[in-house]
N, CA, C and O atoms as a GROMACS GRO file, in nm:
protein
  480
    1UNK      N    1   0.084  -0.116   0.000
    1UNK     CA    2   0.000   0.000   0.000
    1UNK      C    3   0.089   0.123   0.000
    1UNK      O    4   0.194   0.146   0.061
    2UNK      N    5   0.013   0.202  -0.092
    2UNK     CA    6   0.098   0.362  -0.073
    2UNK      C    7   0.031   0.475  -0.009
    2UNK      O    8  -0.089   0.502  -0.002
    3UNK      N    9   0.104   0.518   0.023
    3UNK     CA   10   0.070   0.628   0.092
    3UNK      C   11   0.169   0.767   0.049
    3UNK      O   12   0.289   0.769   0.021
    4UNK      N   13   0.076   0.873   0.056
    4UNK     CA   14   0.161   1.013   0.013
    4UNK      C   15   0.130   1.062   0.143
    4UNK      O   16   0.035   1.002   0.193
    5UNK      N   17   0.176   1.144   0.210
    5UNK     CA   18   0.211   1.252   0.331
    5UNK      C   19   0.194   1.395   0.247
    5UNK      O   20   0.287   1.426   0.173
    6UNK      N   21   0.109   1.458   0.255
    6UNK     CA   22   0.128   1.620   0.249
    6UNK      C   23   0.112   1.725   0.319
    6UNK      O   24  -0.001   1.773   0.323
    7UNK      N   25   0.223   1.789   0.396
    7UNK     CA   26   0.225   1.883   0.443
    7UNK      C   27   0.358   1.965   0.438
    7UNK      O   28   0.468   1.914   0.417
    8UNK      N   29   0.336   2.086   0.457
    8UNK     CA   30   0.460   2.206   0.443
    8UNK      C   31   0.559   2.154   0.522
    8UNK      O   32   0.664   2.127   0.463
    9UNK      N   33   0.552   2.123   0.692
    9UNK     CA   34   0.579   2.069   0.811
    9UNK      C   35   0.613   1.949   0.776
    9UNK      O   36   0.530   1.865   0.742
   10UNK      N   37   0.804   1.918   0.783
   10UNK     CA   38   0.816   1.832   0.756
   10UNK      C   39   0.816   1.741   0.905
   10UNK      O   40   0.812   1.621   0.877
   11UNK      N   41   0.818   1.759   1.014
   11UNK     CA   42   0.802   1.747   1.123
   11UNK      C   43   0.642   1.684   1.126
   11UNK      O   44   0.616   1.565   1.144
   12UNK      N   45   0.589   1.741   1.116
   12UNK     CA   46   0.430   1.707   1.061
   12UNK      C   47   0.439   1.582   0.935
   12UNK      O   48   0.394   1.468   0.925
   13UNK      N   49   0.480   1.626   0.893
   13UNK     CA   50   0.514   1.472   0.783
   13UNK      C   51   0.566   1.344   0.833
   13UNK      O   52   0.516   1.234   0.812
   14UNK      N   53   0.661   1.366   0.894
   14UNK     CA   54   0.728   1.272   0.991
   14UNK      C   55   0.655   1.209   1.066
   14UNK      O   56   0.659   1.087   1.056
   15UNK      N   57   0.542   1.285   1.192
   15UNK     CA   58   0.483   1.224   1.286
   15UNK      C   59   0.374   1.175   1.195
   15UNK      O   60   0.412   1.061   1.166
   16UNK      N   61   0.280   1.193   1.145
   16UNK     CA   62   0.166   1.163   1.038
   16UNK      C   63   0.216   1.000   1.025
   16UNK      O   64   0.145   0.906   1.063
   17UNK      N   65   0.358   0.984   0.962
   17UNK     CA   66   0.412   0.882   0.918
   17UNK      C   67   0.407   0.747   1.007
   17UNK      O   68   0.392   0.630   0.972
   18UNK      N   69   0.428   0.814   1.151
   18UNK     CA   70   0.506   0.741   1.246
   18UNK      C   71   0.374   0.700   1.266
   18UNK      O   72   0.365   0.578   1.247
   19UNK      N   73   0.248   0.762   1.304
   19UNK     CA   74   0.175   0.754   1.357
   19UNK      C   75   0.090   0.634   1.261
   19UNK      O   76   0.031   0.540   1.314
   20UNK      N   77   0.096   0.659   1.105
   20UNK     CA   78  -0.001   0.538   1.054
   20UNK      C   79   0.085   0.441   1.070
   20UNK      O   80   0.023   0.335   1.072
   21UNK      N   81   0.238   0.420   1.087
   21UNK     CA   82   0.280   0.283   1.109
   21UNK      C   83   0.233   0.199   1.256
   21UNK      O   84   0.186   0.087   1.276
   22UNK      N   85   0.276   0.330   1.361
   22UNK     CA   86   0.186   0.257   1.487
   22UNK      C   87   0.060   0.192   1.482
   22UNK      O   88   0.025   0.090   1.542
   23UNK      N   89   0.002   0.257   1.410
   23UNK     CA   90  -0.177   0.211   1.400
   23UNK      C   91  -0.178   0.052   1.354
   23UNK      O   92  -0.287  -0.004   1.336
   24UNK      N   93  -0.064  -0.013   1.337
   24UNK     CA   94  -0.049  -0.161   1.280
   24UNK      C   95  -0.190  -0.212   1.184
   24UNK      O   96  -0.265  -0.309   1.200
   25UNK      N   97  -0.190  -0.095   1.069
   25UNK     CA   98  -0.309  -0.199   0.990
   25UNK      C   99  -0.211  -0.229   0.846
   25UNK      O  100  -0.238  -0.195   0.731
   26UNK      N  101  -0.093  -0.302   0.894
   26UNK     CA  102   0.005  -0.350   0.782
   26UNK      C  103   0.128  -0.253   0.730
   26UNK      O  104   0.133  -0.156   0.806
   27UNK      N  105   0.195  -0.249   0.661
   27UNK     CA  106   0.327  -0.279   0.597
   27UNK      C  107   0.271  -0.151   0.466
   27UNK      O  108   0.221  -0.181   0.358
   28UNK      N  109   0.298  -0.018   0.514
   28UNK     CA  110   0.320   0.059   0.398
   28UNK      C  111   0.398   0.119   0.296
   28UNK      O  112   0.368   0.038   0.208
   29UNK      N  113   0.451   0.174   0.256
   29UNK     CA  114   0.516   0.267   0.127
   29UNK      C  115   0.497   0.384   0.173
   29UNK      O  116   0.397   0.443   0.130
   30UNK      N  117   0.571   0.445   0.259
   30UNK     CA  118   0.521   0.633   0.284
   30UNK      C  119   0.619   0.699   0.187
   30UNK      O  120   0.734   0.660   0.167
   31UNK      N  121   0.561   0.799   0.133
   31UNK     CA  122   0.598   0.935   0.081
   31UNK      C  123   0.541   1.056   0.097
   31UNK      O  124   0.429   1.088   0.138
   32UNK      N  125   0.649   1.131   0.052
   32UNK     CA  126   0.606   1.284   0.116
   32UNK      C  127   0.648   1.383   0.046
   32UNK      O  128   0.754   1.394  -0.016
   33UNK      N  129   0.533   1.478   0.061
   33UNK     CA  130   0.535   1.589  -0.047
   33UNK      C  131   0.521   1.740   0.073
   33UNK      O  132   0.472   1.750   0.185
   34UNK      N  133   0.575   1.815   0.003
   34UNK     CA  134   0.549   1.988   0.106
   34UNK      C  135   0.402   2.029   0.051
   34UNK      O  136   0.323   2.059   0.140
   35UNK      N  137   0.370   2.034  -0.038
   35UNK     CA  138   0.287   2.147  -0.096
   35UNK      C  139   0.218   2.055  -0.227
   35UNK      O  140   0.270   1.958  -0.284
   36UNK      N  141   0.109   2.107  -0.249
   36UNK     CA  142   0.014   2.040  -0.297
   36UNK      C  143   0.034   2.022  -0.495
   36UNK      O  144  -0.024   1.940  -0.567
   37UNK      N  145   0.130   2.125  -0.535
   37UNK     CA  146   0.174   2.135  -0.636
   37UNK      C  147   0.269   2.016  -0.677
   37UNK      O  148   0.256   1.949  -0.779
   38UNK      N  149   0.353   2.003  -0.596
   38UNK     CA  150   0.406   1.872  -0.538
   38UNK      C  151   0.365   1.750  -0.576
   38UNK      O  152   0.382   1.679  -0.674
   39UNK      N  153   0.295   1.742  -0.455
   39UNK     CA  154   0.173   1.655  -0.479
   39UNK      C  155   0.123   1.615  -0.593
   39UNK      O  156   0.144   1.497  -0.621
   40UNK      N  157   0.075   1.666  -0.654
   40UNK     CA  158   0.038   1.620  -0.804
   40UNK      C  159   0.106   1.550  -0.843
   40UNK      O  160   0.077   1.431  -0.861
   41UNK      N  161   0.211   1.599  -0.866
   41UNK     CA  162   0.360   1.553  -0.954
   41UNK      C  163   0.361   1.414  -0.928
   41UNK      O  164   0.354   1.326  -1.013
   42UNK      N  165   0.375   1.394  -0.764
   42UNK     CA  166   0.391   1.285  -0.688
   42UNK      C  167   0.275   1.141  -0.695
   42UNK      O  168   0.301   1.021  -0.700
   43UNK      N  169   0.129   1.221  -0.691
   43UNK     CA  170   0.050   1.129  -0.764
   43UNK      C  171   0.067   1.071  -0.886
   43UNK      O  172  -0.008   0.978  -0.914
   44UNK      N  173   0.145   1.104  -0.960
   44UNK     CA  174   0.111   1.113  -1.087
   44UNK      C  175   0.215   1.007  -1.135
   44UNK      O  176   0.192   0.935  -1.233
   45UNK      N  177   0.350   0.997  -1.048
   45UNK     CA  178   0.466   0.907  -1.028
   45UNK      C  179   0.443   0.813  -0.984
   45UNK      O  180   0.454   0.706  -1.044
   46UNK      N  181   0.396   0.828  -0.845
   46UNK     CA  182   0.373   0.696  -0.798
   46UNK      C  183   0.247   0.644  -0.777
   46UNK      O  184   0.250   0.524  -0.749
   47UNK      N  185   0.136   0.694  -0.780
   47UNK     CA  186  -0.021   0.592  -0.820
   47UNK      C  187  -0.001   0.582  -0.657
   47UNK      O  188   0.091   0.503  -0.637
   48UNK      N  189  -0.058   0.638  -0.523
   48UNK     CA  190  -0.096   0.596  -0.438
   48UNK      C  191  -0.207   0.534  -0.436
   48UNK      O  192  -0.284   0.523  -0.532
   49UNK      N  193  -0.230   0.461  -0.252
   49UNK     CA  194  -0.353   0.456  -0.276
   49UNK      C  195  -0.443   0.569  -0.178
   49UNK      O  196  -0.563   0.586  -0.200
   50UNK      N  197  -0.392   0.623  -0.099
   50UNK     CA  198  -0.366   0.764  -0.028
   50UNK      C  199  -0.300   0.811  -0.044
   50UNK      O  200  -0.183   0.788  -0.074
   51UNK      N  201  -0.376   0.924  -0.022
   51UNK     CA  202  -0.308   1.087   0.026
   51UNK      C  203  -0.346   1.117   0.166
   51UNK      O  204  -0.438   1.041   0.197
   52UNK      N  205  -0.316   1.194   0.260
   52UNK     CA  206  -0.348   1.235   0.361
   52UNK      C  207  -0.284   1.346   0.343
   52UNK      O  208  -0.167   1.337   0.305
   53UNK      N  209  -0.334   1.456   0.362
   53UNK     CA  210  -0.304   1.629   0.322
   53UNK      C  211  -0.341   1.743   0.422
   53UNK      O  212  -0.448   1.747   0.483
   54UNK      N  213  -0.233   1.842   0.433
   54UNK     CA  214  -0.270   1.942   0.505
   54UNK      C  215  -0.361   2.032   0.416
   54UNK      O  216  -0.368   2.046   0.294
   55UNK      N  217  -0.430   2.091   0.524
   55UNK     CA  218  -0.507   2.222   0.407
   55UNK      C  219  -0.496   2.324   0.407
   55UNK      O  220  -0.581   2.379   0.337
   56UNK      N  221  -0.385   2.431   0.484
   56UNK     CA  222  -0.300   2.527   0.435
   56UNK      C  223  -0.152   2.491   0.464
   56UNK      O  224  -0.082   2.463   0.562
   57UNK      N  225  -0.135   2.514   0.281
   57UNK     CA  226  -0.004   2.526   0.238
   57UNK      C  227   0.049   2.637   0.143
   57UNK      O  228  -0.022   2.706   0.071
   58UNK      N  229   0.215   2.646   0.155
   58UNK     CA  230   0.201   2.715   0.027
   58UNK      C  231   0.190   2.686  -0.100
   58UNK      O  232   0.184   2.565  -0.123
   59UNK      N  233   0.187   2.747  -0.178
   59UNK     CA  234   0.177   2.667  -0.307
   59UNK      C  235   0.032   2.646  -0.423
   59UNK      O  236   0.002   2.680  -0.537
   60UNK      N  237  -0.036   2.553  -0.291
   60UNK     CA  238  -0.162   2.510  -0.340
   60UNK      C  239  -0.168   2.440  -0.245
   60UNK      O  240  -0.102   2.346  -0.202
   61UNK      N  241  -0.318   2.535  -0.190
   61UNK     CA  242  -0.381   2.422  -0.043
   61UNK      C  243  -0.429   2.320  -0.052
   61UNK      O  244  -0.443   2.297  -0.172
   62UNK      N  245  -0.479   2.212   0.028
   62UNK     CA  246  -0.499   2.077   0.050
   62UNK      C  247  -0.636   2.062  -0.047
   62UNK      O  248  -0.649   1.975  -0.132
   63UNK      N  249  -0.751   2.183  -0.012
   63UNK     CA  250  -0.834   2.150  -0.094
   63UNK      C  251  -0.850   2.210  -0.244
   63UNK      O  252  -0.924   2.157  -0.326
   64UNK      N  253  -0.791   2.295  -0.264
   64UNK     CA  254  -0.764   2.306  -0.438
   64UNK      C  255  -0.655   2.177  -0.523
   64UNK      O  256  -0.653   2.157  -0.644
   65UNK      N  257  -0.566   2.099  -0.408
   65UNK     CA  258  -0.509   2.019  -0.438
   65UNK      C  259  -0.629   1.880  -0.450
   65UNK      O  260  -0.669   1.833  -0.557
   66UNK      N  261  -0.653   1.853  -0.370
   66UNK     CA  262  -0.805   1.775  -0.398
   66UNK      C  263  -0.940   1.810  -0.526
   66UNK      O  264  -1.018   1.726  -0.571
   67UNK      N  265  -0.935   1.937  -0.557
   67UNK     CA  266  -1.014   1.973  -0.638
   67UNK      C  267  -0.932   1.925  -0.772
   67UNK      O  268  -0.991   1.852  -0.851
   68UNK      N  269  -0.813   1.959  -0.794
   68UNK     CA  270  -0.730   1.937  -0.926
   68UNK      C  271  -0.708   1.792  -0.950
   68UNK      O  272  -0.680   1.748  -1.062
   69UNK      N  273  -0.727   1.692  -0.808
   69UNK     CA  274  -0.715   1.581  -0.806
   69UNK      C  275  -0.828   1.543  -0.921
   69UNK      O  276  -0.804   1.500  -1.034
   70UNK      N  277  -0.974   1.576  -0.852
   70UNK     CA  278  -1.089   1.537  -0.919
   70UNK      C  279  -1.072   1.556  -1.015
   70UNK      O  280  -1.034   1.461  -1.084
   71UNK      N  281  -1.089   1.712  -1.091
   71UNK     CA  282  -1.095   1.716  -1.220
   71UNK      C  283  -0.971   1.698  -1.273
   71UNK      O  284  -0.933   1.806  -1.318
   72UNK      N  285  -0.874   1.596  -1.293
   72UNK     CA  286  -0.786   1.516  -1.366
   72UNK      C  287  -0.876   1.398  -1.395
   72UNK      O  288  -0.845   1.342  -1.501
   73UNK      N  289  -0.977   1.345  -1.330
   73UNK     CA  290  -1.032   1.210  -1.306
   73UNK      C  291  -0.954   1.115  -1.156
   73UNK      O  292  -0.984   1.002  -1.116
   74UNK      N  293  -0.860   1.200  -1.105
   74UNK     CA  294  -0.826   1.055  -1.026
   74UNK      C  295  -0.915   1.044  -0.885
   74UNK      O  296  -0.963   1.143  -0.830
   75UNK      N  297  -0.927   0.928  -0.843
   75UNK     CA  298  -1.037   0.860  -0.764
   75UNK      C  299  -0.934   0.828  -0.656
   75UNK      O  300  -0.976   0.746  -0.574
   76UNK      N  301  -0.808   0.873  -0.633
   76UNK     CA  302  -0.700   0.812  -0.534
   76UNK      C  303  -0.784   0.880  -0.400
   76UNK      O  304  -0.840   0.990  -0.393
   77UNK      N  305  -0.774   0.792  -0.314
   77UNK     CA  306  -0.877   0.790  -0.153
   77UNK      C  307  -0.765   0.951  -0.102
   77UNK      O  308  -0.645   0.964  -0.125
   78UNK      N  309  -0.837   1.028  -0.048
   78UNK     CA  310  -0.718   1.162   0.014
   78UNK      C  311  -0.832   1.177   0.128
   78UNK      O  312  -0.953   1.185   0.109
   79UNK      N  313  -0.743   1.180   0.284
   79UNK     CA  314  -0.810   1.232   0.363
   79UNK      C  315  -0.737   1.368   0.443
   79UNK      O  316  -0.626   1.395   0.396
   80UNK      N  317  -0.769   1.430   0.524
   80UNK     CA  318  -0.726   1.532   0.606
   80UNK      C  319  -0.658   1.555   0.716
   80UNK      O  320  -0.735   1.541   0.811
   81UNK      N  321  -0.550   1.585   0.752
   81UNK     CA  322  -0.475   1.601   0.888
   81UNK      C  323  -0.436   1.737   0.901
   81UNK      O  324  -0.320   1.764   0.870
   82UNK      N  325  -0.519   1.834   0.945
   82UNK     CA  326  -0.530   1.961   0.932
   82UNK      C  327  -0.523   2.032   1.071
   82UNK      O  328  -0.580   1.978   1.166
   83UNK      N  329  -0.442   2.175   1.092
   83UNK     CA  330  -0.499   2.219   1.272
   83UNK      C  331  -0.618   2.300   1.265
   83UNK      O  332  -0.641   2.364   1.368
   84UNK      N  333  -0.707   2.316   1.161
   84UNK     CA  334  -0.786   2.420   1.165
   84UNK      C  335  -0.915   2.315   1.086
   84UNK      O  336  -0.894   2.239   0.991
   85UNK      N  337  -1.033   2.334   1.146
   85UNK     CA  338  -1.136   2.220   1.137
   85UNK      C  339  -1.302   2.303   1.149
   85UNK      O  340  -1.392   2.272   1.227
   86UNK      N  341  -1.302   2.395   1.062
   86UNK     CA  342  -1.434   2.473   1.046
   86UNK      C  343  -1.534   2.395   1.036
   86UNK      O  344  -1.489   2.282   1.016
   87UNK      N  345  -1.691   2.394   1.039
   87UNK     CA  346  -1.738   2.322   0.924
   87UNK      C  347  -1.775   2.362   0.781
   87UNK      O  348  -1.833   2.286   0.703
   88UNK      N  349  -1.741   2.473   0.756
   88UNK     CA  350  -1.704   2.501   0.596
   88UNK      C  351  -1.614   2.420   0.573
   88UNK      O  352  -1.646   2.342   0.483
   89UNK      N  353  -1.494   2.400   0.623
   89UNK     CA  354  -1.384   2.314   0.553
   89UNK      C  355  -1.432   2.170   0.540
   89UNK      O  356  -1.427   2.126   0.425
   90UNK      N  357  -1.492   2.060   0.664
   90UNK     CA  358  -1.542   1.991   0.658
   90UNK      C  359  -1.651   1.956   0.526
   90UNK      O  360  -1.666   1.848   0.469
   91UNK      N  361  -1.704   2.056   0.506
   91UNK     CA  362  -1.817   2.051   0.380
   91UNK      C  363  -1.728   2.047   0.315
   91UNK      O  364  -1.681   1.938   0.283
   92UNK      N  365  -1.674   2.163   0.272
   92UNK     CA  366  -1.600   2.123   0.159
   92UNK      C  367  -1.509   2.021   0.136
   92UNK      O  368  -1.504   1.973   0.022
   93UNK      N  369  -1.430   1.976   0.230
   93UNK     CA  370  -1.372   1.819   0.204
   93UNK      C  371  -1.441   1.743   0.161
   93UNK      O  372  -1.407   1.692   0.055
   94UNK      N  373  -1.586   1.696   0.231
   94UNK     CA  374  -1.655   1.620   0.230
   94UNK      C  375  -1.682   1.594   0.072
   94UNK      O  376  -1.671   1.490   0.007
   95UNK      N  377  -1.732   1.754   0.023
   95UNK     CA  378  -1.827   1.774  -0.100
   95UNK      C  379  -1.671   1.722  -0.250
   95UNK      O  380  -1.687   1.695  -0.368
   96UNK      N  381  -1.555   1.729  -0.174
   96UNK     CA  382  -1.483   1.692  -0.302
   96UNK      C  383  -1.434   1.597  -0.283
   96UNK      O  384  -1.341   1.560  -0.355
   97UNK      N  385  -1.473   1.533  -0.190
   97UNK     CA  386  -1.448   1.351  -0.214
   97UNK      C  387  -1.363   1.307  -0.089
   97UNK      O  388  -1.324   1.191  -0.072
   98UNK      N  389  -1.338   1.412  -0.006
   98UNK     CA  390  -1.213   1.329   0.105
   98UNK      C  391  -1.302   1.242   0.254
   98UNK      O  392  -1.392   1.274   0.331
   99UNK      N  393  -1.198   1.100   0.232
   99UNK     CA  394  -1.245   0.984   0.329
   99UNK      C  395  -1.292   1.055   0.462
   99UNK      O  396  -1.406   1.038   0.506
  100UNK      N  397  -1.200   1.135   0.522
  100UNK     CA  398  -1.164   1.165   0.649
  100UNK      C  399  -1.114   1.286   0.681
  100UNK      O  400  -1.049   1.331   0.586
  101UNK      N  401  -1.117   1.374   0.795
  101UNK     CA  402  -1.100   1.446   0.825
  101UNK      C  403  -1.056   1.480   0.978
  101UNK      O  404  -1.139   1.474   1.070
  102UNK      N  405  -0.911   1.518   1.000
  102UNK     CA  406  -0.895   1.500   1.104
  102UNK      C  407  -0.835   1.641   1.181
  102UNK      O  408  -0.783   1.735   1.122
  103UNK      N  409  -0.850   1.635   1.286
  103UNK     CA  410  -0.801   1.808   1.341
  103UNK      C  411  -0.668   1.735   1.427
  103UNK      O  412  -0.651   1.620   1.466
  104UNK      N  413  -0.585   1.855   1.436
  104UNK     CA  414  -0.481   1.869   1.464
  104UNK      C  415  -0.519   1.937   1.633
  104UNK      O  416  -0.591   2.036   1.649
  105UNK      N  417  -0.452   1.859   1.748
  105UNK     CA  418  -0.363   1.773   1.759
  105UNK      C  419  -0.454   1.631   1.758
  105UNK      O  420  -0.564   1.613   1.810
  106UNK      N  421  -0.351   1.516   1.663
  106UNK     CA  422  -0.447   1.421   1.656
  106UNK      C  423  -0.325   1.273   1.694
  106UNK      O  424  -0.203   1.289   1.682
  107UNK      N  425  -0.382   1.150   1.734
  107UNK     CA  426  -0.319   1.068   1.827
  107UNK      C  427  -0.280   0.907   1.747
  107UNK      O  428  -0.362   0.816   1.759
  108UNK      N  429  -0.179   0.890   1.686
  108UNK     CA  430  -0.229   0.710   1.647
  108UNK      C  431  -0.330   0.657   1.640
  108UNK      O  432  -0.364   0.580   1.550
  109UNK      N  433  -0.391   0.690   1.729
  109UNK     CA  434  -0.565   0.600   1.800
  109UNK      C  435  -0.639   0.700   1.668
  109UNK      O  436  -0.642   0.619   1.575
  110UNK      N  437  -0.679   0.789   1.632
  110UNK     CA  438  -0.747   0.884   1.558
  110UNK      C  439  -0.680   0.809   1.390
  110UNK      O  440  -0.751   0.775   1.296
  111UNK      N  441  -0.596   0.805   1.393
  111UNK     CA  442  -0.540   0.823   1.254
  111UNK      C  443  -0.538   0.681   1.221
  111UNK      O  444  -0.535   0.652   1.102
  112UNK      N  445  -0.538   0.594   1.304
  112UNK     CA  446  -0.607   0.421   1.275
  112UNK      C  447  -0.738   0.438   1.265
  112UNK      O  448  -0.774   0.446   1.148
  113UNK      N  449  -0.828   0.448   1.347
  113UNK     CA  450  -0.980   0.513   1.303
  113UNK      C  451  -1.019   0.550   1.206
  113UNK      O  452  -1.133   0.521   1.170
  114UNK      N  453  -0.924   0.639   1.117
  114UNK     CA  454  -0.938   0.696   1.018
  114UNK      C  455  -0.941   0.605   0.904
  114UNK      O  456  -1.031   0.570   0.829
  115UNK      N  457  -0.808   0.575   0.912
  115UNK     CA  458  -0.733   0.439   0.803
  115UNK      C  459  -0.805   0.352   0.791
  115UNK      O  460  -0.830   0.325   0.674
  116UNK      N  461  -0.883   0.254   0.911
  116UNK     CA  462  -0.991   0.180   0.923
  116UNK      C  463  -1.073   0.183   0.808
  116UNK      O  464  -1.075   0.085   0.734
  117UNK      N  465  -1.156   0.307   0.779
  117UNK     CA  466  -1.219   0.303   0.699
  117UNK      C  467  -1.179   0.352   0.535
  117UNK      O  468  -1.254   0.375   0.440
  118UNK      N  469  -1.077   0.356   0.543
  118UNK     CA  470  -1.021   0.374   0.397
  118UNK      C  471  -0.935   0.260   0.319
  118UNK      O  472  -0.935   0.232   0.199
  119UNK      N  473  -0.861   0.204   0.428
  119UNK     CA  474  -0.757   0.082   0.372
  119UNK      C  475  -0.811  -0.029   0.424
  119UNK      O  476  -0.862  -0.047   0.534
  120UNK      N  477  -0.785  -0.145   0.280
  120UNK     CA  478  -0.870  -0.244   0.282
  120UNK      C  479  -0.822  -0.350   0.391
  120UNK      O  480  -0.888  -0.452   0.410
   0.00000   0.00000   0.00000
């Protein structure tokens, strides 16, 4: 299984990482991108089967990066690990396709929860 990491915070990238390996739901592939421009690139190389994305970055935020996802056609599962958790943002994740949504500060226990319902 693959997995992409996106956030500016590579520190934040790091723990994100650490944290879906703790969650023991198997043996992944992590990669990691800063910025959502990135990202693309990175989808586009390696065919995840996640994304998990911050939603302010520079560059191109988490959800215009999700929007560009869609209209390319790709269907790759992207959920949220964000510190800021409106419910505008929520809608709008929701409304462009993302699994999950998670607020910052968030725990192993949260980010298996999450995974749960995205990885098979």
């Amino acid at each position: 299984m693959k997995i992409l990491i996106v956030d500016d915070s590579k520190v934040t990238r790091k723990f994100i990482g650490r944290c879906i390996r703790q969650a023991g739901l198997g043996a992944h592939d992590i990669e990691e991108a800063e910025n959502g421009l990135e990202a693309l690139k990175r989808v586009a190389e390696l065919a995840p089967d996640l994304v998990v994305t911050d939603w302010n970055m520079p560059h191109m935020t988490g959800i215009d990066f999700l929007h560009q996802l869609r209209s390319s056609g790709s269907q790759v599962n992207v959920g949220f690990i964000t510190s800021e958790g409106t419910d505008v943002m929520r809608h709008q994740a929701k409304e462009g396709g993302a699994r999950f949504f998670i607020t910052k500060p968030f725990t192993p226990e949260s980010v298996r929860d999450a995974l749960q319902q995205v990885l098979p």
